[in-house]
N, C-alpha and C positions, 0 to 999 in steps of 0.2 A: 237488554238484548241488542236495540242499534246501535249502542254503545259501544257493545262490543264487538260487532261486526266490522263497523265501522273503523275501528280500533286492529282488527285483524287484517282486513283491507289496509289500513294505512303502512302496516309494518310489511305486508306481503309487495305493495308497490316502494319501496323505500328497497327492498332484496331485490327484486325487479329494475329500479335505476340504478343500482352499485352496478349489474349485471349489464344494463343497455350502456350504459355510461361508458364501461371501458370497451364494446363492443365498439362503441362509434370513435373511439378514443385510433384502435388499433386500426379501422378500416381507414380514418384519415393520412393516418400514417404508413396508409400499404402495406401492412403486416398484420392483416387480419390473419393469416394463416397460424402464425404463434398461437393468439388467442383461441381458435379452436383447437389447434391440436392440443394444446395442452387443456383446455377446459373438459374435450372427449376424453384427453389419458384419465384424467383427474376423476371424471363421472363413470368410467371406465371401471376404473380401480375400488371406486366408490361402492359400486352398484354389487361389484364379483364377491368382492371382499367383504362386505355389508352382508351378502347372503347366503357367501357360506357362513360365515359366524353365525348369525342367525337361524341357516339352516341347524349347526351341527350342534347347539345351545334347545332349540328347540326339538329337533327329534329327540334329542337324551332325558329333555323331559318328559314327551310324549311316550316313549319307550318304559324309563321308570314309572310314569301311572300306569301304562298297559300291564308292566309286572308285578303290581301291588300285589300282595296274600289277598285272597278272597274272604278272609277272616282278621281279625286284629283280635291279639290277645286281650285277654280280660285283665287289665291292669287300670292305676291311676295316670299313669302316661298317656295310652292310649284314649282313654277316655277324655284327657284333657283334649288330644291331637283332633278327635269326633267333633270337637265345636270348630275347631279351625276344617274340617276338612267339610264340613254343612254348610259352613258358610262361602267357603270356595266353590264349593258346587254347582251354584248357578251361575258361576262367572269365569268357569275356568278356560273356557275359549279363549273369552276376553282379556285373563291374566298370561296365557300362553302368547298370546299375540304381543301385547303390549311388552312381556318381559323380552322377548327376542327382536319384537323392533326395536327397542331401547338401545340392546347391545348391539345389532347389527348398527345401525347408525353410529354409536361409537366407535367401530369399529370399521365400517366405511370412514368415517370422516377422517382416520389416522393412518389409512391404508392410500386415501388422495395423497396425501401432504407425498406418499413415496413416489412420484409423481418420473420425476429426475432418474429415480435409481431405474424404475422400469423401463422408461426409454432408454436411458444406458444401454440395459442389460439386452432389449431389443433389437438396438443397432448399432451394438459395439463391434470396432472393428478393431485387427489384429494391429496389435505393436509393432508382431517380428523380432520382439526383444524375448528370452527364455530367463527366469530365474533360476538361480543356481542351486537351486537346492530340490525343488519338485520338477525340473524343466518344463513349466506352463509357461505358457505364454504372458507375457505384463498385463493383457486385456482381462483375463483368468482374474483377478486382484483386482483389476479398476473396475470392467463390470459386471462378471458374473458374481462374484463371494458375497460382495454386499445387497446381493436380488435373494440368495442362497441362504443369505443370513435374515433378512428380514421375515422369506416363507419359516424359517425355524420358529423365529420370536412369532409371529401368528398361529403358526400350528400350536404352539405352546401355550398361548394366550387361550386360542378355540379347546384344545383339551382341558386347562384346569379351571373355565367358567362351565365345560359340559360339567367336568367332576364336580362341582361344587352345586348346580342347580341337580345334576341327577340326586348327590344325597342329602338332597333338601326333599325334591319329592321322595324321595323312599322312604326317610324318612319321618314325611306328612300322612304317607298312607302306608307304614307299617311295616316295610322291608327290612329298615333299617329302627334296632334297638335300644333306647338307654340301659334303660331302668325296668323293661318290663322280664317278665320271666323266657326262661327259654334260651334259643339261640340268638344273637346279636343282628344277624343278618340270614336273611332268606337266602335261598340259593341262588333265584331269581338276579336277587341285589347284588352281591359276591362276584355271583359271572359276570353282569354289567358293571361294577366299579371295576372288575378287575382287568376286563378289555381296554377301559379308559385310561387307567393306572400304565398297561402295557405299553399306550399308544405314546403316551409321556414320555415312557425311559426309552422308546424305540428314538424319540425325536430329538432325546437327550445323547443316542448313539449318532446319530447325524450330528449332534452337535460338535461332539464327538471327534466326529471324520472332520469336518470344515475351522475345527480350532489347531488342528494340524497346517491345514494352510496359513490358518491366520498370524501363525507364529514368523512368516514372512513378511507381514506387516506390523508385528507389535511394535508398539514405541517402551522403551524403559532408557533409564541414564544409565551413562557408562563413560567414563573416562575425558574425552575433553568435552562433547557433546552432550545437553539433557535430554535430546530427543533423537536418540540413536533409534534405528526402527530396522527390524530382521533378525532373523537367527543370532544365537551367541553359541559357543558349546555346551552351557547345560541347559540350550531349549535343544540342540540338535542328538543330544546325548541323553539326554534325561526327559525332556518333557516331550519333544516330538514320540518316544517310544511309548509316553508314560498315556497317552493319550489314544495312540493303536489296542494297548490293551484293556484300557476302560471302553475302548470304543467298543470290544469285543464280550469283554463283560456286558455292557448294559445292553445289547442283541439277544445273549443270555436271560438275562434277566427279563426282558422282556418278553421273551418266548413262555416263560415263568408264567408272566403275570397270565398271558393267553391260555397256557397251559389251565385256567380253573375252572376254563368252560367246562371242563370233561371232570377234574377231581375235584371240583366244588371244596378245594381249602386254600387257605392264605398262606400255607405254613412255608412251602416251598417257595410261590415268589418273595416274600418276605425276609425270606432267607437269602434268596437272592439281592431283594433288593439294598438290604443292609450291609454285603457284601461289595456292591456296588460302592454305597457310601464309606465305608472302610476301607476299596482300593482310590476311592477320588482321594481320603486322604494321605493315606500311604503314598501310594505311588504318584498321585499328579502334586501332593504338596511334599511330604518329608523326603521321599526319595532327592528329586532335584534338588532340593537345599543341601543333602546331605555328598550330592554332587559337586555342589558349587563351593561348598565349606572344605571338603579336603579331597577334591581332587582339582582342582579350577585357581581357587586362590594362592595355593603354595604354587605353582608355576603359570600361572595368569597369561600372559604373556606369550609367551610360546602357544598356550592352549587358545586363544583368540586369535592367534596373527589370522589365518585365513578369513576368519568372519568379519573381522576389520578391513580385508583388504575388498572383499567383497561391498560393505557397506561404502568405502571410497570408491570402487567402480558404480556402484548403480546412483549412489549420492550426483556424483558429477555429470554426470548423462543425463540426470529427473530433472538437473538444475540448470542444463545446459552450459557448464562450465566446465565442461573436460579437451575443449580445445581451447584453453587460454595457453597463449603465450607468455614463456616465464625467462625474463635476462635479465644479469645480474648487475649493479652499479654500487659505485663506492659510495655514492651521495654527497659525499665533501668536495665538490670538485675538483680539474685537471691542474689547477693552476698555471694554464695555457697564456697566451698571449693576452693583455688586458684589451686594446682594439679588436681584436679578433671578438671576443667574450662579449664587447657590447655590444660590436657589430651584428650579433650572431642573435643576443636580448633581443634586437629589433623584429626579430625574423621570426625565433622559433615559436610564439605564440600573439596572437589578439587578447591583450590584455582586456577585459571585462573591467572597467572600473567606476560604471554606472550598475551598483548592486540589483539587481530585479527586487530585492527584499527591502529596500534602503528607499529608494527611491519614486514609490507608488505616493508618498505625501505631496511629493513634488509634483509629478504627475497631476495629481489633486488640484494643489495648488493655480498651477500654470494652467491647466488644459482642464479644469473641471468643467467650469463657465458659468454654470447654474449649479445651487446646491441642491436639488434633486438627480443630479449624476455623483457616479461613484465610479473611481475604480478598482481591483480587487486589490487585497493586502500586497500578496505579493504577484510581480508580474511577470511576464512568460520571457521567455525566448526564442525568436526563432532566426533568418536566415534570409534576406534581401538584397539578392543582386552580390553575393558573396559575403556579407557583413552581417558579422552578430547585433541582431537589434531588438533589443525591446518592448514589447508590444504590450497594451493593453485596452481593452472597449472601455466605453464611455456608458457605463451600463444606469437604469434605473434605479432611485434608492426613496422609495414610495413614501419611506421612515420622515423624509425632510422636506412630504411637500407639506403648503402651510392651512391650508385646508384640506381636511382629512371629512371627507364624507366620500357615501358608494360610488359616486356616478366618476367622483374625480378620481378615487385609487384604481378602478377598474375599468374606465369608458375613456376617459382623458389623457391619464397618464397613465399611457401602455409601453412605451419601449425607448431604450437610448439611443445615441446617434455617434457613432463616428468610431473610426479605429485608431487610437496614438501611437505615437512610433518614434524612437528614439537610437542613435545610435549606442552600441554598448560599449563602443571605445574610447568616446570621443566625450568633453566638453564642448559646451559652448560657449565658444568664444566672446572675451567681453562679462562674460554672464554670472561670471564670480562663482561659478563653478556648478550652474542647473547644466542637464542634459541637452546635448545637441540632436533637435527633434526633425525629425524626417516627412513624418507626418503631422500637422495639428492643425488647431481652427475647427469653427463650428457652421457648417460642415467644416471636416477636416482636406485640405490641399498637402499635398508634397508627391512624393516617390508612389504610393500607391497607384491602381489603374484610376482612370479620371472617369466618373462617373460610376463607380460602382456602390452598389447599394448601402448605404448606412445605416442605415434602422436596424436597431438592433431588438429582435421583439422576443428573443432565445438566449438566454446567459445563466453564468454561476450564482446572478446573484436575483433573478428575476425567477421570485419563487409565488408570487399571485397570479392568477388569473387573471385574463384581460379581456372585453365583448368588444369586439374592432368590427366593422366593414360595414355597420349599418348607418343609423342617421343623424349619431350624437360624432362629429367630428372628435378626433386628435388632435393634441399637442404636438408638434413634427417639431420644431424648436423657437426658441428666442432670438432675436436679432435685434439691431436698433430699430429697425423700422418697425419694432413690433413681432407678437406671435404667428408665428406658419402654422396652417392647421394640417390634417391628411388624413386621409381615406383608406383601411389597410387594403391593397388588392392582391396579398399573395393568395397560395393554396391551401396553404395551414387554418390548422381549426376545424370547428366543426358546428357545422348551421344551426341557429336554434330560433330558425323563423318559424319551423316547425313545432307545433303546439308540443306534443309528447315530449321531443327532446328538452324543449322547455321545461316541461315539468318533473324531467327525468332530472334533471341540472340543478332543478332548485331545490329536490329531494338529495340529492347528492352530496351540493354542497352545502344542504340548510341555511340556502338563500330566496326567502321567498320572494322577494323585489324580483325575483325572472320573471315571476307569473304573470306578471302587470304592470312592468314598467315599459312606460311607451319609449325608453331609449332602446330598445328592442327590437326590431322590426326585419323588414326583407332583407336579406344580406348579411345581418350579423351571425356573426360569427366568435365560437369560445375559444382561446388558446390557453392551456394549461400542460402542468406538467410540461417547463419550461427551462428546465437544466437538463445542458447537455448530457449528467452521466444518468439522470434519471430516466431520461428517454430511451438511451442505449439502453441500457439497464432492461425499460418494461419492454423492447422489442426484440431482447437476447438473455431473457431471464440466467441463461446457462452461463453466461461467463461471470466473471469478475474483473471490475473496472477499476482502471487505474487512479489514482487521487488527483491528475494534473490535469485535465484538459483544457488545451489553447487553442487560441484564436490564429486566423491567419486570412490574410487578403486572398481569395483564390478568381482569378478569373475579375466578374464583375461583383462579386458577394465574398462579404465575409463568413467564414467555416468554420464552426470547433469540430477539434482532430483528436479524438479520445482513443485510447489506448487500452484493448481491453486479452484479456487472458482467458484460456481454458487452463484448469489446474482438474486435480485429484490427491487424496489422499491415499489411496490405493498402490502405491509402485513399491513393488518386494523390494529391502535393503535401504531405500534413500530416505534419510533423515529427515523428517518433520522440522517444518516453524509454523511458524505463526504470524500471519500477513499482517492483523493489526501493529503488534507488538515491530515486529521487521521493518515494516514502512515508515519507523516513526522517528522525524529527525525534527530538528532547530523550524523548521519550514511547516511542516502540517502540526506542530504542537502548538503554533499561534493562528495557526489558518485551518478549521478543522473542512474547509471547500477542498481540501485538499488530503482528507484521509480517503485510503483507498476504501471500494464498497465491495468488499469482499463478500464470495456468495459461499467459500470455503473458507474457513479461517486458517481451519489448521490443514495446511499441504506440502507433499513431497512429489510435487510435480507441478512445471508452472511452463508454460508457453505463451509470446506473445502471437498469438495465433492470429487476430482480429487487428485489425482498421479499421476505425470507427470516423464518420463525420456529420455532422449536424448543422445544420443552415442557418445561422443569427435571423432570417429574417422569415422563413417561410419553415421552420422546425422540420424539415423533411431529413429523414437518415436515411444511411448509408452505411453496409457490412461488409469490408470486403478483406479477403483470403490473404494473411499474410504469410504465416508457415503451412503451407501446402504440403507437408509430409507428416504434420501432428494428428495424429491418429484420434486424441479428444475430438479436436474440431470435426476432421470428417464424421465420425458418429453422430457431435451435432447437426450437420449437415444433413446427414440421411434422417434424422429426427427430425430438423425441418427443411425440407429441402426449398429449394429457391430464397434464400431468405439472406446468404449471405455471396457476394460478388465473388467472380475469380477476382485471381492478385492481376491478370494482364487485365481487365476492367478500366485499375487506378487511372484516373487521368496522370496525365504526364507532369502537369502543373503543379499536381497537389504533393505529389511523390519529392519535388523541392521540398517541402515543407514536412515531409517527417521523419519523423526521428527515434531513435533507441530510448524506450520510456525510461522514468527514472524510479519509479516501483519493481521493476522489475530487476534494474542494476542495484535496489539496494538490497533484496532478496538474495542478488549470486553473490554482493558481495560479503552479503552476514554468512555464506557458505564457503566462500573461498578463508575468507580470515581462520577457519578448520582445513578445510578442503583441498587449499592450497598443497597440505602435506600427502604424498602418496605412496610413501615408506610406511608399512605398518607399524614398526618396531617405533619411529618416529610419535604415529598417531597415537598409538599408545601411550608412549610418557608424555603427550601435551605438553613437550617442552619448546616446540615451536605457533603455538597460537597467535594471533592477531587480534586487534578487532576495530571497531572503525571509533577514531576518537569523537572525544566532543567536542564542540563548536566551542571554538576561543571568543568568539563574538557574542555567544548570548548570553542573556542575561539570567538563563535559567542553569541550574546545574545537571551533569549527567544528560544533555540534549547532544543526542547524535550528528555530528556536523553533516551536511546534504550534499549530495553530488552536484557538481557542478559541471554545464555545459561549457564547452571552451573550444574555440578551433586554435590547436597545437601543432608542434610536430614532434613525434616521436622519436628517442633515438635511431637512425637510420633512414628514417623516412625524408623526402626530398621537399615535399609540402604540407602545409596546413591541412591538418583534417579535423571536422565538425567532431566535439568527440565529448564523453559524459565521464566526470573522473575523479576520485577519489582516494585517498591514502589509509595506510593502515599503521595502528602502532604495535608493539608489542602488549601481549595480555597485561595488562597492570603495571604497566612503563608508558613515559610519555615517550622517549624517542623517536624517531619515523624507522618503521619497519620496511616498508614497501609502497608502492606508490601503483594504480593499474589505471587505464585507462580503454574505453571499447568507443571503437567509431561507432558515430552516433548519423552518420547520413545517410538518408534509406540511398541515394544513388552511389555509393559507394559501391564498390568489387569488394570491397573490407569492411560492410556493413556487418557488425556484430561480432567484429573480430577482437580480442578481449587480449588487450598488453597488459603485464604485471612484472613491474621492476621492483627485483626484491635488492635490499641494502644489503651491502656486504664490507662496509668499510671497518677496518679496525675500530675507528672512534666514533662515539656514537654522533648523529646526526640529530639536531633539532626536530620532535615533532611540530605541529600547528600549534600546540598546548604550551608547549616548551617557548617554542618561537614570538608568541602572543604577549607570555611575561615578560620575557627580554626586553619585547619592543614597549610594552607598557609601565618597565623601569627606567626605560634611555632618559637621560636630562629633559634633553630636548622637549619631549612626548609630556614629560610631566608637568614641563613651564605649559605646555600649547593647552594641556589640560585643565591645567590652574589658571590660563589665564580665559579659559572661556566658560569656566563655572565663575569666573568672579564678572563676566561679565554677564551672566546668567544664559550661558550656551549651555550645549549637550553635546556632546563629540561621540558619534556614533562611528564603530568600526565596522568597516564593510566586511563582503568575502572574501577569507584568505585564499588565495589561488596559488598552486605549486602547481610548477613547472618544471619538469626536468632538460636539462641541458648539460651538455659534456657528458661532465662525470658526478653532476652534482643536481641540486634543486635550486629551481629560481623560484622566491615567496614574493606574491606581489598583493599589498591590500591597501586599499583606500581609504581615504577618512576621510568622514564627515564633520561640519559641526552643523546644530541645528540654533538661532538665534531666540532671544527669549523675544525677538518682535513680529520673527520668520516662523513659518508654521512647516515651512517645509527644510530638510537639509542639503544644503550645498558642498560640495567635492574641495577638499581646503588643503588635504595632504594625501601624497602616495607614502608607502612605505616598502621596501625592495631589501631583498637582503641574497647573497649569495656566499659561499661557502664562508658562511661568520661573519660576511662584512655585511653593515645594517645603513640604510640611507634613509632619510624623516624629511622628505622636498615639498616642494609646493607645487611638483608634476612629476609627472612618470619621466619624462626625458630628463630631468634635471636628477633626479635618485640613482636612474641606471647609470647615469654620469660619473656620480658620485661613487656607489661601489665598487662598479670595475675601473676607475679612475685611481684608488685606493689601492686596489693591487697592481697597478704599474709601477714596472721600475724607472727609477728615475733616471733621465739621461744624464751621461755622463758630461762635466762641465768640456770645455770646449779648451783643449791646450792653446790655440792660438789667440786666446782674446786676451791680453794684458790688463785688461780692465783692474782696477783694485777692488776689491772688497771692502766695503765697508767694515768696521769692528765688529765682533761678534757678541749682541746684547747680552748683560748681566743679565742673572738669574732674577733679581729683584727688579728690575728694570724689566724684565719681559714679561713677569708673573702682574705688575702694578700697572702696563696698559694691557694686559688681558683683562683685568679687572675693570680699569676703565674704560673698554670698548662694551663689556656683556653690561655694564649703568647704562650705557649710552641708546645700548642697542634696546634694554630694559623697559627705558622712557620715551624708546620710538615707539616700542611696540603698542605701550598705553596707549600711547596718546593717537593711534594710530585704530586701537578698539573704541575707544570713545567716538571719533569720526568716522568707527564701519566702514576705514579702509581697509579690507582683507588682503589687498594685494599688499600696500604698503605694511600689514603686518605679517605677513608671508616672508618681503625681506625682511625684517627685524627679527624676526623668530630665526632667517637661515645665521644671521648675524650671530644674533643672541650663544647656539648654538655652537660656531666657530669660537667666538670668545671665550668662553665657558670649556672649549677642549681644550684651547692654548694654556689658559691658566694653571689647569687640571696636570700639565705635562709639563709644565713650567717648577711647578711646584713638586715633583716628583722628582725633580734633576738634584743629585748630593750635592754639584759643586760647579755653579754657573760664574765663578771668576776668572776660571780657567782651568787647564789642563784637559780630559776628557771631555768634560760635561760643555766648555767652552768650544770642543774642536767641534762637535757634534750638532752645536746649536748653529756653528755657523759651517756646517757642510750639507745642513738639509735645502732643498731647493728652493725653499720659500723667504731664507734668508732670516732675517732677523722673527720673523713669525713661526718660527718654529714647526715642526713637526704636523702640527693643525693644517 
């Protein structure tokens, strides 16, 4: 018996610390108010909903005993049913009780979880948008129908456990018949199943009514889209009416079934109610098919234009993509002036050619310092003083320190230091091709403010607990002179000098070491739950957060700036996805810190409503208001109120630093690749589809290439804008279809403004896919290849970046090689190509040299210089030192890998390369003794070198 007391006690306080635990979790973090109003909605719902079922379970039984026959027939049934009903006898209180607390508790506990929908449905506020078909309002769909549809499924639940316990009791005490003689059922029994029976089909006529609306949210495929959602013509022809009259029928029927109080027979609801199921199938199944088979399909088209055109109006508006900007380009270029064109390369974008994805090893490398720091796979981008840069923390990686015991993974080593910073355009010079760092060193010195806080005790990658502020010092870092120790002294956390929290903490995390370890004491203090989108996450249950959040210097402390959404799947007409599946590109398929935490999966309405930020050092958040007219958010708002800032709140500072997420751009853009079209006759034959290619760079197949941030200039536009951008192909062609791009700078006037240049040139144009194999069959590309697998390199290709300029694109990507002695990869080639012309340099200034250098014309020779010409080289003669300059250049090159000079193999490689075209075009000439082939070789400007 103390056993098990004891035993009950312990599991009752273990339900007791989950409960104090996150109490003090949420009051640390000032958002204690989340925590109750959703714990009251929850106990709320629990409690109501727990007792009607309860109730309505339990009177039907209390009811059916009260109507038992005051006799049972004289049969073997009954007589058998006598030992079961003797035996119930003295305990039927107790079985009454227990059976209906069982299911009320079941049924509270599944009526919490609707926790969400009820506050919805409480403090939904209007759209102002009407659907076109019932004219209700979009709120009507987001959130009344689904509060409307749950009471259904409960009422239906609470009727058929009454129906199933009442003819259990009737028939335990004899209302209800097998096998004994006589009538089947008492009259008693009959009126009572038959009310219950009514209440069913009454609930079934609601369902009824409300499956009418819902046919303005169905999802079914159709044509270029799998998840078309709203009206077609034979929901709005056939099932919409086929649904009024069963609605009407089972009212019927239901009156039926009430009807037996009084004529004590079955005959007629029975009647009715089999009619019922003989119109559900008629009319709500054969009817419609027999609509959609011949009269829908032999003119399809015509018969759907309005309901397509509809689904493209509310589609664009749920997804926020119906004010994108659409102008047209050839893509192939002007073939303008060749100075102009480079000059022009210089300007219209910040070439990106320190990959964020490419480059975190280096990172590692150079700026790790100790190997208990890490930093993430891939790294951010943001925005310093005008320049695209780099950024990532110096975060904790517990995995590599070298004693692994409690006191050190969670009293010692508690947090990183420093914030790295790199430019994204630039090498560093000398440096044979690492990053030119802005910020580094331990602590870190450069560009950021001077003296602002390092500790990093909140990150992506700091997923344990840590006990800071008491008497077992820190790790602050290493130097020469030895370790720095430190004291935490922010706000974060929560005390656990106090005995109970103690004990609450070690039942929690089934660490008993809290109870009694003396590194414990006044002052300390717990930090957990210690990633940025986790913390948003538990202090905004209600959205859904984006897969990226970064870092950024604000003020004297560094900040993660999370991006987070109110969605619904609720909006009459606009297409459904699926935010896992949508979000998933070359980037979070290798960094899962980076899948989005969807609290919807599947939605047809998405806004980035929310500004989120998080403190690296003291974990305090921060909500504030970014679409002020999304009607989601306000309902959340009035759901909790105070909880999230206005937008004029933002500091001024921080508002530098954000940006247009990139979950959310790849959501409009999996919409626009359909969406784009808003011709229905078009959407219909999906003979204009898009969709976004895959990544030429990875290493996997079928990976969605990722948006990239870029400060550009747009056609037309006079400056560089910070901006998030992307290209499209045609469905099931590599070609480039379109190319779009949306400012991405919250201080922009043209913040969210969505350009989309569709192609329109006769010939088709290179996609990224197309453009990738080109470049990885050029000569050049394949010696640079083969010669650093034979030196046991790795040649990584960065991000391809398209730019549009003129009338064409500019492709600009990087390359790496990685050495078999270097752990990290260094920057060894650009690659540039503009309307077909391809350059393979050992810099961006030297490639853009080289292509638009290619399409200049030559100047004409100069009448007045009498100078002679030299004779014009034979064909074998020119072909035989082509060949022996690319030996020449062949044997620099070796010998030039062997002493790990990359620069002096950089020349040999440009060499290598010229050699190698001259020969190429030497050899191709019919007739280099003379005649054409002779005038030709000596009228190109290079003279005896030909054409190269």
């Amino acid at each position: 018996m103390t056993l098990g007391v004891l035993a009950v006690l312990a599991m009752a306080f273990v339900m007791f610390a989950g409960f104090w635990t996150d109490w003090l979790w949420y009051r640390s973090v000032k958002y204690s108010s989340v925590f109750t109003t959703t714990l009251w909605t929850k106990i709320g719902l629990f409690f109501v909903f727990g007792l009607l079922m309860a109730v309505a379970v339990g009177v039907n039984i209390w009811l059916a005993h009260r109507l038992r026959p005051p006799l049972s027939a004289m049969s073997m049934e009954q007589q058998s049913l006598d030992r079961y009903r003797m035996g119930v006898a003295p305990y039927k209180k107790w079985i009454l009780f227990g059976i209906t607390a069982l299911i009320g508790l079941i049924a509270g506990a599944s009526a919490s979880g609707q926790w969400r929908t009820w506050l919805m449905w409480v403090n939904g506020v209007s759209f102002n948008q009407k659907d076109p078909q019932f004219h209700l309002d979009v709120s009507f769909y987001a959130f009344d129908l689904p509060w409307y549809r749950f009471l259904v499924g409960f009422g239906f639940a609470a009727t058929i456990l009454s129906v199933i316990a009442a003819a259990l009791t009737h028939y335990l005490y004899g209302g209800l018949r097998v096998t004994s003689p006589g009538a089947r059922a008492t009259a008693a029994a009959t009126g009572h199943l038959s009310v219950l029976l009514g209440l069913f089909v009454a609930l079934k006529a609601v369902a009824y009514w409300l499956d009418r609306y819902g046919l303005a949210v169905k999802s079914s495929d159709f044509k270029a889209t799998d998840n078309w959602t709203g009206l077609r013509y034979v929901d709005a022809n056939a099932y919409l009416p086929a649904k009024t009259i069963l609605f009407c029928i089972a009212v019927i029927c239901a009156l039926l079934f009430f009807a037996t109080l009084w004529r004590r027979t079955w005959q007629l609801p029975l009647i009715g109610f089999g009619l019922l199921v003989l119109s559900a199938l008629l009319i709500g199944g054969l009817y419609p098919a027999i609509v959609q088979q011949f009269q829908v399909k032999p003119n399809e088209q015509a018969k759907e234009t309005s309901y397509i055109e509809k689904n493209i109006e509310a589609t664009r508006k749920a997804y926020g993509i119906d004010g994108v900007k659409i102008d047209e380009i050839s893509g192939t270029g002007n073939g303008g002036d060749a100075k102009q064109q480079r000059d022009q390369a210089d300007s219209v974008a910040s070439y990106r050619l320190n990959d964020p994805n490419v480059v975190s090893p280096t990172f590692q490398q150079l700026e790790q310092e100790r190997k208990y720091y890490q930093f993430p796979t891939t790294l951010d981008i943001d925005r310093y003083n005008g320049q695209d840069t780099i950024i990532g923390l110096r975060e904790l990686n517990l995995d590599r320190v070298d004693k692994k015991n409690w006191i050190n993974q969670h009293f010692i080593y508690t947090h990183g230091y420093g914030a790295i910073a790199a430019k994204g355009t630039e090498i560093q010079p000398g440096s044979e091709g690492s990053p030119a760092f802005t910020e580094q060193g331990l602590p870190t010195t450069g560009t950021f403010n001077k003296g602002y806080e390092q500790r990093i005790y909140f990150g992506e990658k700091t997923t344990q607990y840590s006990i800071v502020g008491g008497s077992q010092k820190e790790l602050d870092y290493e130097e020469a002179g030895g370790q720095k120790t430190y004291q935490y002294k922010g706000n974060g956390g929560i005390d656990l000098s106090n005995p109970l929290n103690r004990a609450a903490y070690a039942a929690a995390f089934s660490e008993p070491q809290m109870l009694y370890s003396g590194a414990i004491g006044e002052g300390s203090k717990i930090l957990y739950n210690r990633t940025p989108k986790e913390r948003v996450e538990a202090v905004a249950p209600w959205l859904t957060i984006d897969g990226d959040a970064y870092p950024t210097v604000i003020g004297k402390r560094v900040v993660w700036v999370v991006d987070a959404y109110t969605t619904t799947n609720g909006y009459p007409y606009a297409s459904r996805t699926t935010l896992g599946d949508t979000t998933t590109d070359a980037l979070t398929d290798e960094d899962s810190a980076r899948t989005v935490v969807a609290q919807q999966n599947q939605v047809n309405y998405i806004r980035n409503s929310v500004k989120a930020t998080v403190d690296a050092y003291d974990g305090s958040v921060n909500l504030y208001t970014w679409d002020e007219k999304d009607p989601v958010l306000k309902t959340w708002k009035k759901a909790y109120p105070g909880t999230v800032k206005a937008k004029a709140d933002i500091p001024a500072e921080l508002k530098e630093h954000l940006r247009y997420p990139q979950d959310l751009f790849k959501v409009q853009r999996e919409q626009l690749g359909i969406y784009h079209v808003t011709n229905a006759d078009q959407f219909y034959n999906a003979s204009d589809v898009w969709q976004v290619p895959n990544d030429p760079t990875s290493r996997k197949d079928s990976i969605a290439v990722p948006p990239y941030y870029l400060s550009l200039k747009m056609p037309g536009d006079d400056q560089q804008r910070f901006s998030l951008t992307t290209t499209f192909t045609p469905s099931g062609r590599p070609n480039l279809a379109a190319y779009m791009a949306v400012d991405a700078d919250a201080n922009s006037d043209e913040y969210g403004t969505m350009r989309l240049l569709r192609v329109t040139g006769e010939s088709e144009v290179d996609g990224p896919v197309q453009w990738q194999s080109k470049l990885s069959s050029m000569p050049a590309v394949q010696e640079f290849t083969r010669n650093a697998e034979t030196s046991k390199s790795n040649m990584i290709f960065g991000n391809l970046l398209a730019v549009p300029m003129d009338a064409g694109f500019l492709y600009v990507e990087p390359i790496y090689v990685q050495g078999s002695n270097a752990e990290y990869p260094l920057l060894k080639k650009v690659a540039v190509s503009y309307g077909g012309t391809t350059a393979f340099e050992d810099t961006l200034s030297q490639a853009l040299d080289k292509v638009f250098a290619s399409e200049a014309t030559p100047p004409p020779p100069d009448e007045g210089d009498d100078t002679t010409e030299p004779p014009p080289a034979t064909g074998d003669t020119t072909l035989q030192q082509a060949l022996d300059d690319a030996q020449e250049a062949y044997e620099a090159g070796q010998e030039a890998l062997k002493k790990g000079d990359w620069e002096a193999y950089g020349r040999a490689q440009q060499d290598l390369e010229e050699a190698l075209q001259r020969a190429e075009e030497a050899q191709a000439q019919p007739d280099n003794t003379g005649g054409e082939g002779a005038a030709n070789s000596g009228d190109t400007p290079e003279g005896s070198g030909g054409s190269g």
